[in-house]
Legacy VTK file of the C-alpha trace (Angstrom):
# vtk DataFile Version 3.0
C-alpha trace
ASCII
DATASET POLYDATA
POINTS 179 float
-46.868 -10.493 78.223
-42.996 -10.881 78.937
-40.513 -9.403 77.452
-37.436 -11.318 77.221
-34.424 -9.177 76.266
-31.581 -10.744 74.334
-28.131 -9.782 73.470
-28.637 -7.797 70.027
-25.232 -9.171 68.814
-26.598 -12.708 70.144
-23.200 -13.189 71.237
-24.020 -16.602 72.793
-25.916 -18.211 69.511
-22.871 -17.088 67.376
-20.479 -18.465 69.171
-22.609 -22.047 70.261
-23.144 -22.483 66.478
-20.877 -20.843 64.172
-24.068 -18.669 62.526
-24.531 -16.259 60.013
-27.592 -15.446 60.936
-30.024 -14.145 58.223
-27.554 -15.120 55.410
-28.341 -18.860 55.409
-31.205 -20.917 56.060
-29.194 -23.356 57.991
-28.269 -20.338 59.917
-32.361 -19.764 60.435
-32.488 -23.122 61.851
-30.092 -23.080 64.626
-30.737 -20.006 65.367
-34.319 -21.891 66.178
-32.833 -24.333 67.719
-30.577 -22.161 70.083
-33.613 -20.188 71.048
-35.643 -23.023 72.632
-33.596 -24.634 73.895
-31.971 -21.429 75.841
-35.179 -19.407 76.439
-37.560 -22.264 75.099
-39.129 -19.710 72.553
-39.692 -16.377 71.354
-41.673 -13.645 72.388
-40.578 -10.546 69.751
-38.975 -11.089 66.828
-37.871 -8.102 64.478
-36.862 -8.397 61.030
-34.489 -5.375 60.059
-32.608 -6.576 56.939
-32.044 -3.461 55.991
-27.918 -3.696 54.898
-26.980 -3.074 50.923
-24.731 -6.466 51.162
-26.125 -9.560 49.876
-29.445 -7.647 49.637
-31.949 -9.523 47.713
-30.512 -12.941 49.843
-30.747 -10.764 53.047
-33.834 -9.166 52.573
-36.012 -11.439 50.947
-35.049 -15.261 50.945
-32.883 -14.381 54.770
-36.469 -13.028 56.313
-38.224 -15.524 54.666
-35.895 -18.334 56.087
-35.697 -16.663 59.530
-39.660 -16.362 59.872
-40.168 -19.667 58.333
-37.915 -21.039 61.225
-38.785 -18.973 63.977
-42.968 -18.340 63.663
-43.831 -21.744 64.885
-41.611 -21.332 67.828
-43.788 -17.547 68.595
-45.180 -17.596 71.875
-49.066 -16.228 72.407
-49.283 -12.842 72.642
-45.415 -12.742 70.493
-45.341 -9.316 68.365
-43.295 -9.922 64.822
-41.834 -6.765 63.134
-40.877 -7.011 59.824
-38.746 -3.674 59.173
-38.600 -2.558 55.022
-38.560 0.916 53.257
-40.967 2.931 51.837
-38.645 2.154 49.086
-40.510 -1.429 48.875
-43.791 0.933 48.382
-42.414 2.495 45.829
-40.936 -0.216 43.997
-44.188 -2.091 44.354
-46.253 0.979 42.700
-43.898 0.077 39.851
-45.199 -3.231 38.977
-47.585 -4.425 37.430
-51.348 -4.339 38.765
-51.612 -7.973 38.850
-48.752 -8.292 40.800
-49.912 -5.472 42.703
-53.390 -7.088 44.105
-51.480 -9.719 45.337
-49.198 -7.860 47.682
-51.642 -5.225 48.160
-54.081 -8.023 50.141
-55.572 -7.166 53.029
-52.824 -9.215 55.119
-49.213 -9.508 54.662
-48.748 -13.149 53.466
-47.229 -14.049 57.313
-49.665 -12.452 58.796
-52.583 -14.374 57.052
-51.093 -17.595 57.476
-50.461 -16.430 61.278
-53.938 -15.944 61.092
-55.020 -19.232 59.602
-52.916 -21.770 61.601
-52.760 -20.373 65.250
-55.551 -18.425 65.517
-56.494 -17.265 68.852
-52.511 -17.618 70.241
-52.730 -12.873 69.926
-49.939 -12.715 67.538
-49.137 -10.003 65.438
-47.431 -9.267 62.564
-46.383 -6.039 60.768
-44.137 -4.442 58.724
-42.485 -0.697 59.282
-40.514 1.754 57.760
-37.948 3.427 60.674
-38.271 6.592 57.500
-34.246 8.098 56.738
-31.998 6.886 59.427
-28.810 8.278 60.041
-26.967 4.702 59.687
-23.824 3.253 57.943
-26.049 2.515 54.955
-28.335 5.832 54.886
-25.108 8.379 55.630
-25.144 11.132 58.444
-27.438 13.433 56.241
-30.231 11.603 56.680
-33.441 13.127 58.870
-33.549 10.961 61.929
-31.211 9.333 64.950
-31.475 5.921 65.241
-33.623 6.322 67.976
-36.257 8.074 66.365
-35.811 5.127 63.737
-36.718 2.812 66.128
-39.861 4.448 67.476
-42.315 2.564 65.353
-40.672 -0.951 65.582
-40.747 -0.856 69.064
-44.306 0.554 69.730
-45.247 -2.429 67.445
-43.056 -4.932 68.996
-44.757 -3.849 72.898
-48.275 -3.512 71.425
-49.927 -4.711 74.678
-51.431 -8.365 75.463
-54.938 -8.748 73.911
-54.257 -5.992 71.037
-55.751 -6.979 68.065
-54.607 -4.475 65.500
-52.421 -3.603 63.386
-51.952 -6.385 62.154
-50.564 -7.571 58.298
-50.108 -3.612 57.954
-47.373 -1.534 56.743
-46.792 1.326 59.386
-44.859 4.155 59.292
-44.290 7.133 61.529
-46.507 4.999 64.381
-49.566 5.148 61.123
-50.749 2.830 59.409
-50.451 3.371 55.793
-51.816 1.476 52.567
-49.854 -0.957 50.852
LINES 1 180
179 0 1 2 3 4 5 6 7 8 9 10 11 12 13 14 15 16 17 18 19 20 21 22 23 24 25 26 27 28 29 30 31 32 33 34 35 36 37 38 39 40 41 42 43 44 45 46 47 48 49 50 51 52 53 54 55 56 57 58 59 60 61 62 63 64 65 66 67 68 69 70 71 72 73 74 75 76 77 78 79 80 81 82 83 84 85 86 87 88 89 90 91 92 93 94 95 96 97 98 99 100 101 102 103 104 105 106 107 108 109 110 111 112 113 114 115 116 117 118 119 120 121 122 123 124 125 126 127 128 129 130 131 132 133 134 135 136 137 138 139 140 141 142 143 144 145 146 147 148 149 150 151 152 153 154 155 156 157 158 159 160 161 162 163 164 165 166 167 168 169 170 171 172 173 174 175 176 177 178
């Protein structure tokens, strides 16, 4: 397993194609395009869409677009990291139980169709909660540094080569927790 590190502003892909990144699904698909062809694939790829702007476009249809383009281009062994909010949880205990069960499945829906079309490639996907991070959105009162908030994403994004689990799980503090 390689790890690959890229610019976090991906200074180069911004400027090669004029992308907004997660706000468009054009965006998605150069962004694909810009990643194979430069480094001819991915081998992490963490979703944090966490910013108040745009949000239901960001955080929903923008991961949606971004994994749709980028999960066929995962490498074996790639680690996806889908960071939410134990806000989501919440939200989702809200609803009603029908629409519950299906979000409550066993797998995240990526994860099982990970599961069903390249089985055997070793990826994983999860989804994590960084908890209260003292950020431009969350305010300096809030309980951890970004580093601490980043803890879990990254122990999920290096899970080592031949790891099988967690996988379609919601983790939080490094623990898996029920959907």
């Amino acid at each position: 397993f390689k790890l690959r590190l890229l610019d976090c502003n991906l200074k180069d892909a911004k400027k090669s194609s004029s992308m907004n990144l997660i706000y468009d699904q054009g965006s998605s698909l150069k962004l694909k395009k810009f990643l194979e062809q430069k480094y001819g694939g991915l081998d992490v790829l963490i979703n944090n869409a966490g910013i108040a702007e745009v949000t239901m476009r960001t955080n929903f249809w923008g991961t949606l677009w971004v994994c749709h383009a980028l999960l066929p281009i995962l490498r074996h062994n790639a680690r996806v990291v889908n960071v939410s909010s134990f806000v989501s949880k919440k939200s989702l205990d809200q609803c009603s139980p029908e629409l519950q069960a299906k979000f409550r499945n066993k797998d995240l829906i990526q994860a099982r169709v990970l599961t069903e079309t390249r089985p055997g490639d070793g990826i994983l996907l999860n989804a994590c909660c960084p908890g209260w991070v003292r950020t431009d959105m969350a305010g300096p009162n809030a309980t951890k540094s970004p580093e601490e908030g980043a803890e879990t994403p990254v122990c999920l994004a290096m899970l080592p080569e031949g790891a099988k689990e967690p996988h379609g799980q919601l983790v939080w503090d490094k623990t898996v927790q029920e959907w």
